[in-house]
N, CA, C and O atoms as a GROMACS GRO file, in nm:
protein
  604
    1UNK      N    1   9.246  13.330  19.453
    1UNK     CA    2   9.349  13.388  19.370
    1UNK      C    3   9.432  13.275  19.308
    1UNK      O    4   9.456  13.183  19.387
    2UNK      N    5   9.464  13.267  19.229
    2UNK     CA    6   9.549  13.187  19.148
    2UNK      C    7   9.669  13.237  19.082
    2UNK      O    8   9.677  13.353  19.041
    3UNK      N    9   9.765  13.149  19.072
    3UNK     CA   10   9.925  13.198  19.045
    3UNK      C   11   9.970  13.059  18.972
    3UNK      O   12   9.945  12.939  18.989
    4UNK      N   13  10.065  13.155  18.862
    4UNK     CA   14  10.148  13.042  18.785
    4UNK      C   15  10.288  12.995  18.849
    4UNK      O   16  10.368  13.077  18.895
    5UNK      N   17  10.310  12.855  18.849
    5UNK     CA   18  10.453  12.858  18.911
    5UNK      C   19  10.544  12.787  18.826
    5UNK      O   20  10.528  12.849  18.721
    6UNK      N   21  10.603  12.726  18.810
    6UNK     CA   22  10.715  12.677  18.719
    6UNK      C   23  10.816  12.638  18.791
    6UNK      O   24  10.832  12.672  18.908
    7UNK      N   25  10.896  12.558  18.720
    7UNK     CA   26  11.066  12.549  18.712
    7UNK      C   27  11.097  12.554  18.607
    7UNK      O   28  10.995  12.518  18.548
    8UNK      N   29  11.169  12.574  18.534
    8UNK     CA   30  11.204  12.551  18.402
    8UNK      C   31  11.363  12.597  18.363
    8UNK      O   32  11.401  12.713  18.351
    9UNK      N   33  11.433  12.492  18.347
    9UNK     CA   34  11.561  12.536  18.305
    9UNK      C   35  11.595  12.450  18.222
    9UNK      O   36  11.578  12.330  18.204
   10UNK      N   37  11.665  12.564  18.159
   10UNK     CA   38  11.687  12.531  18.007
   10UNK      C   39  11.901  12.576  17.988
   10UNK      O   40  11.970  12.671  18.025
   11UNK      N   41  11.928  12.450  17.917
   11UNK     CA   42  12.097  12.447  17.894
   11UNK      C   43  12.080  12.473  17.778
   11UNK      O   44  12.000  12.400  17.719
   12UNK      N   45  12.167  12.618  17.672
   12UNK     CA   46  12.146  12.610  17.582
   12UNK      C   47  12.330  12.615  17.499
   12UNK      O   48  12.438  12.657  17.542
   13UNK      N   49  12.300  12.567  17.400
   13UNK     CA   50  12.448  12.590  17.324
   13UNK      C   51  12.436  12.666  17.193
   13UNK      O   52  12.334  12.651  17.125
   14UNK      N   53  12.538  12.750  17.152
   14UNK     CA   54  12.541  12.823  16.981
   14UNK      C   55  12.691  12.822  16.978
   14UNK      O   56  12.772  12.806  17.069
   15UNK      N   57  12.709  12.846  16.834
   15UNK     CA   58  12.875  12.847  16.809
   15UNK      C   59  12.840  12.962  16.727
   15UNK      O   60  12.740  13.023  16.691
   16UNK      N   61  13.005  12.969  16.708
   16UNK     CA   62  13.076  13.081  16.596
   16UNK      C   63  13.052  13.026  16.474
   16UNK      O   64  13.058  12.904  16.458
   17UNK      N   65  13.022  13.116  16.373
   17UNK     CA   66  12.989  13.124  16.231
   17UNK      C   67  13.116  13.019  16.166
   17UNK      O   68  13.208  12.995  16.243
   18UNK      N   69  13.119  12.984  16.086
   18UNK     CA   70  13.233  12.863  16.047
   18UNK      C   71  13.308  12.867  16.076
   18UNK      O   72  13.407  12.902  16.011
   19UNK      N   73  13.304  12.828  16.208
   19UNK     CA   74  13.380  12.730  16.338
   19UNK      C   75  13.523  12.814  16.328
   19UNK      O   76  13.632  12.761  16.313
   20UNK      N   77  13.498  12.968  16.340
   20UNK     CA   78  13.623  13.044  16.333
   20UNK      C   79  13.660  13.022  16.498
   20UNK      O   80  13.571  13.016  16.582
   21UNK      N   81  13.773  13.011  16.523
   21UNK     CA   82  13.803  13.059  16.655
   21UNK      C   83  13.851  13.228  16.682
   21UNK      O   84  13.959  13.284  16.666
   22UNK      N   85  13.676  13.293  16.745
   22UNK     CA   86  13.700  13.422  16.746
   22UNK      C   87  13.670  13.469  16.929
   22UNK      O   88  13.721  13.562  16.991
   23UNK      N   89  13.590  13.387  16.969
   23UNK     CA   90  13.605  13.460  17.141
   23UNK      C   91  13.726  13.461  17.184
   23UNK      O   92  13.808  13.369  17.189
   24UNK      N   93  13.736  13.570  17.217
   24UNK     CA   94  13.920  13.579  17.276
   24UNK      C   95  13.920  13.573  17.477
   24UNK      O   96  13.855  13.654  17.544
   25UNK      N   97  13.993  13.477  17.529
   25UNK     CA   98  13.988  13.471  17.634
   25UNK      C   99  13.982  13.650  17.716
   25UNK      O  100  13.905  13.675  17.809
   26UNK      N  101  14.069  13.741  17.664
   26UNK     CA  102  14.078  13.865  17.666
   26UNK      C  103  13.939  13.932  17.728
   26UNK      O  104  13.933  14.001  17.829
   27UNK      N  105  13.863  13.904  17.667
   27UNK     CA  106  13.728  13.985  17.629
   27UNK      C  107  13.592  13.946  17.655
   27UNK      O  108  13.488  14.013  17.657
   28UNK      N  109  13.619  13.793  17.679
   28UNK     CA  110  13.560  13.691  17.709
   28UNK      C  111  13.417  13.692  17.869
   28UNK      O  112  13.301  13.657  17.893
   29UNK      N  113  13.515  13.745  17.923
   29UNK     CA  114  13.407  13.761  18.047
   29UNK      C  115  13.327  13.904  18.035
   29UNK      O  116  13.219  13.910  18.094
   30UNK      N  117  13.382  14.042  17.949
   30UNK     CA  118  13.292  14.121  17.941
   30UNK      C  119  13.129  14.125  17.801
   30UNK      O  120  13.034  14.201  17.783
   31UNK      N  121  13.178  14.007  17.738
   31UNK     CA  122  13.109  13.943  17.653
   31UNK      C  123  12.992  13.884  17.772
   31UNK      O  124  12.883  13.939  17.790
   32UNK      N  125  13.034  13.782  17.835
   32UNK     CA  126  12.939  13.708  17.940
   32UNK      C  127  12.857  13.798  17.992
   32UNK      O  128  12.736  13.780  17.973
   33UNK      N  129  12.901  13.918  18.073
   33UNK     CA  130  12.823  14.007  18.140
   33UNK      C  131  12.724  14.091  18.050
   33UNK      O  132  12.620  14.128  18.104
   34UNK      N  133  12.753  14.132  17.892
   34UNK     CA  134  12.697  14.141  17.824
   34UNK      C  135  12.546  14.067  17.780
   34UNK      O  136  12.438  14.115  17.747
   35UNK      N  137  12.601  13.909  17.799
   35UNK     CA  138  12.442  13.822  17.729
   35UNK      C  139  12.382  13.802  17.855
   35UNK      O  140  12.267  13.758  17.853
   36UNK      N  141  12.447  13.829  17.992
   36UNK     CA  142  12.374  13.802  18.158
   36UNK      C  143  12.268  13.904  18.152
   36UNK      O  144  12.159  13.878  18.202
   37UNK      N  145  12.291  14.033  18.086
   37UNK     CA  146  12.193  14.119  18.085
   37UNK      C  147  12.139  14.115  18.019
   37UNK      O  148  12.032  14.171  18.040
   38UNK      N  149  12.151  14.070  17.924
   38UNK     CA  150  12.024  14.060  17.808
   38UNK      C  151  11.942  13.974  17.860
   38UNK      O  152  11.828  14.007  17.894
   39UNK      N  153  12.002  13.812  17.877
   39UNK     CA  154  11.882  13.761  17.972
   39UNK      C  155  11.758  13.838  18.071
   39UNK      O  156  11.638  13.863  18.058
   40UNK      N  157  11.863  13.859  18.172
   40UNK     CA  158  11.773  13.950  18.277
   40UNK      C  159  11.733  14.063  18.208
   40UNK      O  160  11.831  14.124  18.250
   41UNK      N  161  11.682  14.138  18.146
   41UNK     CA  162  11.661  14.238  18.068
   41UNK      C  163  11.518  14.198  18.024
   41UNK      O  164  11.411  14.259  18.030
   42UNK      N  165  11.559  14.051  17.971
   42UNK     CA  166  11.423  13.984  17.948
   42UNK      C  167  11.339  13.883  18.020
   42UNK      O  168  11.273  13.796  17.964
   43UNK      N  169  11.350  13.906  18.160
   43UNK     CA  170  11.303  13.876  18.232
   43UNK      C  171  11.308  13.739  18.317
   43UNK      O  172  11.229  13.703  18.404
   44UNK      N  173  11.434  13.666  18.263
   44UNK     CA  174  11.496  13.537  18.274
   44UNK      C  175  11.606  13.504  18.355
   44UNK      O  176  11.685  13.598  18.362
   45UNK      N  177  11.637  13.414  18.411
   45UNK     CA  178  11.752  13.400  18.554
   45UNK      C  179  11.881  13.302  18.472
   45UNK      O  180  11.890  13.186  18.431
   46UNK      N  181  11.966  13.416  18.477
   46UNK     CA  182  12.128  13.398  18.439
   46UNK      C  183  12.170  13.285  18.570
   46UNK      O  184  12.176  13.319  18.688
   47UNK      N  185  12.199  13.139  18.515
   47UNK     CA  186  12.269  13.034  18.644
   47UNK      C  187  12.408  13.000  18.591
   47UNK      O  188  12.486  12.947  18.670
   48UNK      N  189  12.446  13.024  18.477
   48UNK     CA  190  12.576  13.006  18.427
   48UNK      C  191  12.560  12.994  18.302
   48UNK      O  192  12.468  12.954  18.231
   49UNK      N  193  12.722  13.060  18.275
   49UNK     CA  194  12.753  13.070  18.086
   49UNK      C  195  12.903  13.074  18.118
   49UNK      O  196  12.969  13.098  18.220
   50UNK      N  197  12.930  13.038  17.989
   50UNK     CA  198  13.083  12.973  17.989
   50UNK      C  199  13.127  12.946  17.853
   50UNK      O  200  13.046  12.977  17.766
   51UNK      N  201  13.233  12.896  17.815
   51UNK     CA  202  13.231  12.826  17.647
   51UNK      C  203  13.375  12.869  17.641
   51UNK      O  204  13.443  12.915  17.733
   52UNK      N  205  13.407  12.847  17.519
   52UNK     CA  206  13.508  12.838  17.405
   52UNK      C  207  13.557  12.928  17.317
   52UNK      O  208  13.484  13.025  17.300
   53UNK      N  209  13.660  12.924  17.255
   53UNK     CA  210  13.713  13.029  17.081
   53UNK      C  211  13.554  13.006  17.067
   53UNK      O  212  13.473  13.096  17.089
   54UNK      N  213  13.517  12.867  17.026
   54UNK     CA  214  13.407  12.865  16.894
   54UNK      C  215  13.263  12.843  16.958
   54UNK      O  216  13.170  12.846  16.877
   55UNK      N  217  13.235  12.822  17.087
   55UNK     CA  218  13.089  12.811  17.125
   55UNK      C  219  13.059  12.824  17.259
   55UNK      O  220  13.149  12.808  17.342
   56UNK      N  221  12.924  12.857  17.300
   56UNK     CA  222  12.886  12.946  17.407
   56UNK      C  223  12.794  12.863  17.466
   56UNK      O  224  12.716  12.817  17.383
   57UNK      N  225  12.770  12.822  17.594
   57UNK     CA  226  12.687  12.747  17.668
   57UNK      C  227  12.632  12.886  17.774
   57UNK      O  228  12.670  12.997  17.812
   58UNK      N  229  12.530  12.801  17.784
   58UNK     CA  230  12.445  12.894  17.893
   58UNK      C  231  12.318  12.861  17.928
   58UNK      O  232  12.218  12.854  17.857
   59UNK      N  233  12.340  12.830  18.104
   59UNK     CA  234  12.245  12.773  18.149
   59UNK      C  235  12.133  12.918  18.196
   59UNK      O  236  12.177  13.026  18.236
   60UNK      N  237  11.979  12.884  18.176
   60UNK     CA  238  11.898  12.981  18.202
   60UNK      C  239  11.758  12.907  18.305
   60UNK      O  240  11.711  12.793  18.306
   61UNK      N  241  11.725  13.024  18.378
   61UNK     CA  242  11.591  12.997  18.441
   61UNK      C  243  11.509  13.080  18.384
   61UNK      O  244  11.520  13.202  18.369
   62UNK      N  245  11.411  12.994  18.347
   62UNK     CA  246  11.282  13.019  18.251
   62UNK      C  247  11.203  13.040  18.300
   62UNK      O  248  11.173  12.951  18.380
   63UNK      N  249  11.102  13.166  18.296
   63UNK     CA  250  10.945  13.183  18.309
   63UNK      C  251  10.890  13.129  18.188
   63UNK      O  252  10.941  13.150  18.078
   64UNK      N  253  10.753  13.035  18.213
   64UNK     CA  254  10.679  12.979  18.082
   64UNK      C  255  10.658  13.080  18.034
   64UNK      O  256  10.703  13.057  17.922
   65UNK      N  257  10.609  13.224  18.029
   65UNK     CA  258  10.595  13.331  17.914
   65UNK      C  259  10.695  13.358  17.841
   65UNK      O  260  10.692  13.471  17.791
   66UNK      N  261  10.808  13.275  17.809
   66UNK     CA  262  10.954  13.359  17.778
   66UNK      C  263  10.940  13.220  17.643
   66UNK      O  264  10.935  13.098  17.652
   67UNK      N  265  10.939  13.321  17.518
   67UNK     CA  266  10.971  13.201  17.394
   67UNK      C  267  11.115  13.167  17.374
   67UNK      O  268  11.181  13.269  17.357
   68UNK      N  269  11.185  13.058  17.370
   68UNK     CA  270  11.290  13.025  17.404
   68UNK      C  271  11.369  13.067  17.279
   68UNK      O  272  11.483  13.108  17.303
   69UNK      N  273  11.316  13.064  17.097
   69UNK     CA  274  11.344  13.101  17.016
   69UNK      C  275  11.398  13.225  17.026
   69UNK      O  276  11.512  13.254  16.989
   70UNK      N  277  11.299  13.317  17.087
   70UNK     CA  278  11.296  13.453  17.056
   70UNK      C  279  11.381  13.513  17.148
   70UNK      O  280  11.419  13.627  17.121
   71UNK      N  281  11.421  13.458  17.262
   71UNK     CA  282  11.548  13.473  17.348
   71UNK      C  283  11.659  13.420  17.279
   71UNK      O  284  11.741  13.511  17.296
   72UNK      N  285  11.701  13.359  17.231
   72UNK     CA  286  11.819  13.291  17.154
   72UNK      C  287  11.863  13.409  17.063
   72UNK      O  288  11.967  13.474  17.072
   73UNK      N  289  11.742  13.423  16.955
   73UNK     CA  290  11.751  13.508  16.883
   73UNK      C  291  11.820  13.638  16.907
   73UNK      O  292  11.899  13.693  16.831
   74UNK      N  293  11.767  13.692  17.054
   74UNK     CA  294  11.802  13.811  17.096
   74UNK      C  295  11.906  13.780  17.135
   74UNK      O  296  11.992  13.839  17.068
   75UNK      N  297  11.942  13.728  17.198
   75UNK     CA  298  12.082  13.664  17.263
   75UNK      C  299  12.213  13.710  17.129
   75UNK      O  300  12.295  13.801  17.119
   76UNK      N  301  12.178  13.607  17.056
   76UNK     CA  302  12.292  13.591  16.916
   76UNK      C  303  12.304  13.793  16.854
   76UNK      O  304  12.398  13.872  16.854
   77UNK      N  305  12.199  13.801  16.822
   77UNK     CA  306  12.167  13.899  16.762
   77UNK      C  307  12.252  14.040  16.812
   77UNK      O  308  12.343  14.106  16.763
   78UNK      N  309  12.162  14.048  16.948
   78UNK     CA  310  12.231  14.207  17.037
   78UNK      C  311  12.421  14.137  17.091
   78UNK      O  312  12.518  14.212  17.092
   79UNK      N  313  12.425  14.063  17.110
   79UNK     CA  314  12.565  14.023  17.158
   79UNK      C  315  12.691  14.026  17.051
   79UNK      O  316  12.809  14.057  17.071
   80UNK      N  317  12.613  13.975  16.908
   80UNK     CA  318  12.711  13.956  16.782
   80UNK      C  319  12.692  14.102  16.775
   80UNK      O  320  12.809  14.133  16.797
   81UNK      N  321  12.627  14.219  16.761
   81UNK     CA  322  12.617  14.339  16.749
   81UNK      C  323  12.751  14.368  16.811
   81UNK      O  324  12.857  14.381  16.750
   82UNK      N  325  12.730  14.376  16.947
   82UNK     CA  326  12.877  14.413  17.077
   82UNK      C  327  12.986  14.340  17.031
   82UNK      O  328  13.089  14.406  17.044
   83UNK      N  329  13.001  14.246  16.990
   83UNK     CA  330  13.128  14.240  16.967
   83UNK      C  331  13.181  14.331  16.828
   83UNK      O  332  13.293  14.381  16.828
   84UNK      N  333  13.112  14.342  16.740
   84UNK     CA  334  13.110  14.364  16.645
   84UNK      C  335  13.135  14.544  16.660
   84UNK      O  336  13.240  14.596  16.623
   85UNK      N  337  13.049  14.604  16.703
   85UNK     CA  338  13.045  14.751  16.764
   85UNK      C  339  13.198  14.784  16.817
   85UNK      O  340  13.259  14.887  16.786
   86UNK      N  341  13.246  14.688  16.896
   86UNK     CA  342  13.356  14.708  16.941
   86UNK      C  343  13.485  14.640  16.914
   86UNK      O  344  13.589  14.634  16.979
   87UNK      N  345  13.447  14.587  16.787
   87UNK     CA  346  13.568  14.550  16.688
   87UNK      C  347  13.595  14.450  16.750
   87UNK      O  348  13.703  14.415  16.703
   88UNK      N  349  13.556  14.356  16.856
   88UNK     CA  350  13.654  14.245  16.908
   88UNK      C  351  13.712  14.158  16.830
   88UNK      O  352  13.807  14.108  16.889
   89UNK      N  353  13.696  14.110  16.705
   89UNK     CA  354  13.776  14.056  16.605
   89UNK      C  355  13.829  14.086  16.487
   89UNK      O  356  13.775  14.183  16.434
   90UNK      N  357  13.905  14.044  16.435
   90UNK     CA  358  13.933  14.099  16.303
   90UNK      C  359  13.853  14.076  16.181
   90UNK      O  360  13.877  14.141  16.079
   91UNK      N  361  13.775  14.001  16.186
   91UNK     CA  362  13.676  14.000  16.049
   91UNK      C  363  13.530  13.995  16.137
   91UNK      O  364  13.494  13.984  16.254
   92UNK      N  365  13.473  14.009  16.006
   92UNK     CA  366  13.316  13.974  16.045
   92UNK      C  367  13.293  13.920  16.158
   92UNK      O  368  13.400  13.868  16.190
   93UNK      N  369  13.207  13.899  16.246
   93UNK     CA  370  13.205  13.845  16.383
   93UNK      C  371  13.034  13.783  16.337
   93UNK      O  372  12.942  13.863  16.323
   94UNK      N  373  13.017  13.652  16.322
   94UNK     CA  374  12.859  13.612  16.306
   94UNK      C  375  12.803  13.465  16.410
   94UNK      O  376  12.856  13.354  16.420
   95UNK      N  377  12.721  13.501  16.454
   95UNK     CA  378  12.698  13.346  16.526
   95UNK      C  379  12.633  13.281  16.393
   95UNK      O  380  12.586  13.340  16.296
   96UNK      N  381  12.646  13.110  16.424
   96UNK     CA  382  12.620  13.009  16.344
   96UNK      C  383  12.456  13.037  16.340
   96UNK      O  384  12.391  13.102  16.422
   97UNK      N  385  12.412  12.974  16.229
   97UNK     CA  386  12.229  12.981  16.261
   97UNK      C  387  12.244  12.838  16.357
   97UNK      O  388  12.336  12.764  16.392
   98UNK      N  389  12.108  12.846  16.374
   98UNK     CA  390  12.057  12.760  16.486
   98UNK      C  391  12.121  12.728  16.646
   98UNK      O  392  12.182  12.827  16.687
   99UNK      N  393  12.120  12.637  16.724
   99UNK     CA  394  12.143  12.592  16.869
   99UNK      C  395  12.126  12.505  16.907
   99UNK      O  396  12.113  12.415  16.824
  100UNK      N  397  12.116  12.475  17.021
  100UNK     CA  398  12.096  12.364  17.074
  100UNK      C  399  12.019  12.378  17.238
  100UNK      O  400  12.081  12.458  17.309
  101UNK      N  401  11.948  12.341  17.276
  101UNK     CA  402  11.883  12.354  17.400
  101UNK      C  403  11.811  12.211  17.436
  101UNK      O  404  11.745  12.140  17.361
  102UNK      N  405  11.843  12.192  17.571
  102UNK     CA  406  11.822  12.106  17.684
  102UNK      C  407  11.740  12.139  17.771
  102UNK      O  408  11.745  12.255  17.812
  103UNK      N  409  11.649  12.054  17.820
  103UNK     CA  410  11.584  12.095  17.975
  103UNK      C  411  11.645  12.019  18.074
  103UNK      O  412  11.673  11.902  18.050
  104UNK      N  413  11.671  12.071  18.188
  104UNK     CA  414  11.746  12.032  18.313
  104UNK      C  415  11.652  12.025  18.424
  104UNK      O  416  11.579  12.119  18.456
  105UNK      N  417  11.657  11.905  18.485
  105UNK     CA  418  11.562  11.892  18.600
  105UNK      C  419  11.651  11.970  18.744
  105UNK      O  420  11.773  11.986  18.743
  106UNK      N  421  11.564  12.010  18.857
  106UNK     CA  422  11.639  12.062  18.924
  106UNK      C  423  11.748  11.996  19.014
  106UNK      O  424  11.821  12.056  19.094
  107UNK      N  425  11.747  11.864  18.988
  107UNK     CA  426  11.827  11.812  19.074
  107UNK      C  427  11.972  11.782  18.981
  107UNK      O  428  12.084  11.761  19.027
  108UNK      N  429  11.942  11.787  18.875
  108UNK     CA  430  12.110  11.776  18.789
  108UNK      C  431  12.158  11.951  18.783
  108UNK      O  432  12.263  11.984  18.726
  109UNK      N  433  12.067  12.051  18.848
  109UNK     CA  434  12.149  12.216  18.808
  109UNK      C  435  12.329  12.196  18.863
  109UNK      O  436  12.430  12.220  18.797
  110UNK      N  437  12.319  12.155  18.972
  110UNK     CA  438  12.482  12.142  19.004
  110UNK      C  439  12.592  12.081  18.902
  110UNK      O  440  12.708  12.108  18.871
  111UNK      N  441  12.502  11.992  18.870
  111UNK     CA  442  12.616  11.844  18.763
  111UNK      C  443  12.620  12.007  18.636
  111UNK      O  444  12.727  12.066  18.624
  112UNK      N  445  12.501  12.056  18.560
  112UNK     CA  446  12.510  12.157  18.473
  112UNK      C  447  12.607  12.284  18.499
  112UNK      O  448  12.712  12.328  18.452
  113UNK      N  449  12.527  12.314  18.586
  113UNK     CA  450  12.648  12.442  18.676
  113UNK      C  451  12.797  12.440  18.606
  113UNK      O  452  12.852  12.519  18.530
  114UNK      N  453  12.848  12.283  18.679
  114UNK     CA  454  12.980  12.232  18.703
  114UNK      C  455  13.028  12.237  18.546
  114UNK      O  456  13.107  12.327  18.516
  115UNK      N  457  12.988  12.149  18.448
  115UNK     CA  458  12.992  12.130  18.344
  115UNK      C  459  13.017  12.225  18.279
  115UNK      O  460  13.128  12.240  18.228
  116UNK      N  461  12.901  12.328  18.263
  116UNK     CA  462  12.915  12.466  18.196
  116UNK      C  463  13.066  12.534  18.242
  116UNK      O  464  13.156  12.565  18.163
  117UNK      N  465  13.070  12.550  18.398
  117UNK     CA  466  13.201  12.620  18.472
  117UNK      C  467  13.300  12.576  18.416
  117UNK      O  468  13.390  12.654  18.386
  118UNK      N  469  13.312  12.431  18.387
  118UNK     CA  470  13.474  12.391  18.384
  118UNK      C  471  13.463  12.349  18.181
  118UNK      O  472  13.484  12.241  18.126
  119UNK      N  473  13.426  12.474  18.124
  119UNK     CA  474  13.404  12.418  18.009
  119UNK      C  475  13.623  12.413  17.915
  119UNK      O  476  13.663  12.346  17.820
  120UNK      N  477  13.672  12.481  17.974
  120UNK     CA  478  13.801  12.490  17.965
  120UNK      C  479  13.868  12.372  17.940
  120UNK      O  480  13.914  12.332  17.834
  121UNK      N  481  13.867  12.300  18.088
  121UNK     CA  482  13.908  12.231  18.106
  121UNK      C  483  13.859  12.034  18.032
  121UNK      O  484  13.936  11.940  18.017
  122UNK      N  485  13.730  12.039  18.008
  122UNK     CA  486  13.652  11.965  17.951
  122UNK      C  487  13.699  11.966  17.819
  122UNK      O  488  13.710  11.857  17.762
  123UNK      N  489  13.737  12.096  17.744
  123UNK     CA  490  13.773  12.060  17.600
  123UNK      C  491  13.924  12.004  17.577
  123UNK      O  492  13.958  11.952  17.471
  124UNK      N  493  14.013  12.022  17.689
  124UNK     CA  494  14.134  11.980  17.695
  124UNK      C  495  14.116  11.839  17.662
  124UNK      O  496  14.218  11.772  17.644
  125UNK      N  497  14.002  11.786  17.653
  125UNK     CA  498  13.999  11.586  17.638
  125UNK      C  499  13.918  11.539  17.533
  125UNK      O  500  13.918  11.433  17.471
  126UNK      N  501  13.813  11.694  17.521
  126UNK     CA  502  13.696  11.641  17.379
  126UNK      C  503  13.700  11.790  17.325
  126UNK      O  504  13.726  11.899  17.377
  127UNK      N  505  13.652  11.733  17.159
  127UNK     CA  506  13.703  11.841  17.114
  127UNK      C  507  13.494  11.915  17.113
  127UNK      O  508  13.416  11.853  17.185
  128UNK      N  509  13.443  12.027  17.038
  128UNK     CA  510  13.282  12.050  17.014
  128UNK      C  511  13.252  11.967  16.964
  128UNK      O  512  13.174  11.890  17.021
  129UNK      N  513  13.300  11.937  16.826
  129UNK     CA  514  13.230  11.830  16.757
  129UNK      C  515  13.167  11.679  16.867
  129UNK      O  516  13.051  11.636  16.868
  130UNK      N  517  13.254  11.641  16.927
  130UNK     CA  518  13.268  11.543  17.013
  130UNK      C  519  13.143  11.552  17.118
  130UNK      O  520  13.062  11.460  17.129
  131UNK      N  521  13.136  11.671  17.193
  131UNK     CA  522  13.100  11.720  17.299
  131UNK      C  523  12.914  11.724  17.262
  131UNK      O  524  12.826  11.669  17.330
  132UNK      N  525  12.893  11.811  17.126
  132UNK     CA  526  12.781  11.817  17.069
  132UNK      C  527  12.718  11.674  17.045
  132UNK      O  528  12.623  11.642  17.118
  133UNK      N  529  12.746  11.617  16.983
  133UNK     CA  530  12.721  11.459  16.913
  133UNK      C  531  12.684  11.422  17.088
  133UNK      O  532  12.564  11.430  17.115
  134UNK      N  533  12.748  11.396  17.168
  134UNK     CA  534  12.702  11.333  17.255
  134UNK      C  535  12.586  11.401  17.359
  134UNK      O  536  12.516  11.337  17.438
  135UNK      N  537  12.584  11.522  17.340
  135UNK     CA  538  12.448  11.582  17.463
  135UNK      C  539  12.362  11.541  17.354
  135UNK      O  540  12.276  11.470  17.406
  136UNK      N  541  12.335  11.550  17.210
  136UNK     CA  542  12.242  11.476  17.172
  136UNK      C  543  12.161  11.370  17.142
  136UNK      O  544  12.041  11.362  17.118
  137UNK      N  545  12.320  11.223  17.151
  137UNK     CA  546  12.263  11.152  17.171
  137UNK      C  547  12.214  11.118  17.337
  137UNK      O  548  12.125  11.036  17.362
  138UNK      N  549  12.271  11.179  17.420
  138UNK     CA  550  12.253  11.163  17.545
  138UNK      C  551  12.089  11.201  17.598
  138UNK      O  552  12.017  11.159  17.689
  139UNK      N  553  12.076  11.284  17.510
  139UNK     CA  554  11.902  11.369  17.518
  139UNK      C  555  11.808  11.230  17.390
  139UNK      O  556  11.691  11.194  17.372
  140UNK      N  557  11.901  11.206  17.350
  140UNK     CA  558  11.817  11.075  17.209
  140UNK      C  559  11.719  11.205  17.134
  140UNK      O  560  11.602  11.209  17.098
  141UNK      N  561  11.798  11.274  17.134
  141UNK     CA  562  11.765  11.400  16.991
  141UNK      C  563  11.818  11.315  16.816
  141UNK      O  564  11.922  11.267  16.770
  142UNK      N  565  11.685  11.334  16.773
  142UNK     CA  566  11.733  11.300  16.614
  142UNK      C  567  11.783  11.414  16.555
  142UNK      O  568  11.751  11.532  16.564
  143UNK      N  569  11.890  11.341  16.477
  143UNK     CA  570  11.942  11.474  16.376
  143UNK      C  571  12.024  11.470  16.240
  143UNK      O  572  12.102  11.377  16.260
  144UNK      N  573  12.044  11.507  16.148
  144UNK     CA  574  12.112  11.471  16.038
  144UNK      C  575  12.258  11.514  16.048
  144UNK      O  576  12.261  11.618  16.115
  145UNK      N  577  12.374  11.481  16.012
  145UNK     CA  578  12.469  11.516  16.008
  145UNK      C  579  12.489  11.661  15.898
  145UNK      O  580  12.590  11.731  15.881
  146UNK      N  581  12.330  11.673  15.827
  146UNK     CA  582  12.380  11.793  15.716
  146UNK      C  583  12.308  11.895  15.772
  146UNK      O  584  12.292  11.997  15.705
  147UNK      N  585  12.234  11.884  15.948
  147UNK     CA  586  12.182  12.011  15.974
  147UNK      C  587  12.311  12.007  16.124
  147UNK      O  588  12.317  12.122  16.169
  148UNK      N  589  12.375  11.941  16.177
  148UNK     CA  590  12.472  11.991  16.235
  148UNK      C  591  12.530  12.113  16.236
  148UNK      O  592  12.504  12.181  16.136
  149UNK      N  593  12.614  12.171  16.331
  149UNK     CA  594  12.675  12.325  16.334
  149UNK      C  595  12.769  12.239  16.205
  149UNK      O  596  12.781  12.119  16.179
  150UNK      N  597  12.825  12.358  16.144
  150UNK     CA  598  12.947  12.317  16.036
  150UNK      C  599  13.089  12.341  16.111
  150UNK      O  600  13.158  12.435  16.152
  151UNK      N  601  13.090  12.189  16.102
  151UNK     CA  602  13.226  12.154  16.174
  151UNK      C  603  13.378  12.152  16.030
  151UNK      O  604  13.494  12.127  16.063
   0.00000   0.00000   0.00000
């Protein structure tokens, strides 16, 4: 008999549509419980999510059958719906196109965990712009400054 096994975790980031500050601390954690199920819904392990007014981190455990696109997608998609359904802001409510995603070996999940958890407190010293620029160069991801989120 044969069986597939894996690890696979994946840190992913998206922001708010031009860099509005619209997550409201208010509302904020029934938002979270919102995209926890969508994950698990799709068959994927919720390890932490966290973020900002303007952007959303969230660490995931991956089955290799799970297209990481097409989870994102769903992610942005059914979640901007809910807020939207339920008026949480005063205008339009849109996530930015594109993201950002990382693979995490299992021995940094804690350092991620932590990171993601204390994302509050982390922006008190760097601002996204700041924060972004460096997990990419930190990953030595190429990128243009004209496909960046719009800061």
């Amino acid at each position: 008999m044969s069986a597939t096994f894996s690890q696979i975790y994946i840190h992913i980031i998206f922001a708010v549509k031009a860099r509005d500050f619209a997550l409201q601390h208010s509302w904020e954690e029934e938002l979270y419980m919102y995209i926890t199920g969508i994950v698990r819904n799709k068959g994927q392990k919720m390890l932490a999510i966290n973020g900002m007014p303007d952007h959303i981190h969230i660490l995931i455990g991956m089955k290799p059958s799970c297209c990481l696109s097409d989870l994102v997608r769903e992610i942005k998609k059914s979640s901007g719906e809910f807020i939207r359904k339920h008026k949480r802001t005063a205008f339009k409510f849109q996530w930015q196109e594109g993201y950002a995603a990382f693979s995490c070996s299992h021995s940094a999940l804690e350092k991620v965990i932590s990171y993601i958890s204390n994302q509050k407190k982390h922006h008190q010293r760097r601002s996204f712009r700041e924060e972004y620029r460096a997990l990419l160069d930190r990953y030595e991801v190429d990128y243009s400054e004209d496909f960046l989120f719009d800061f």
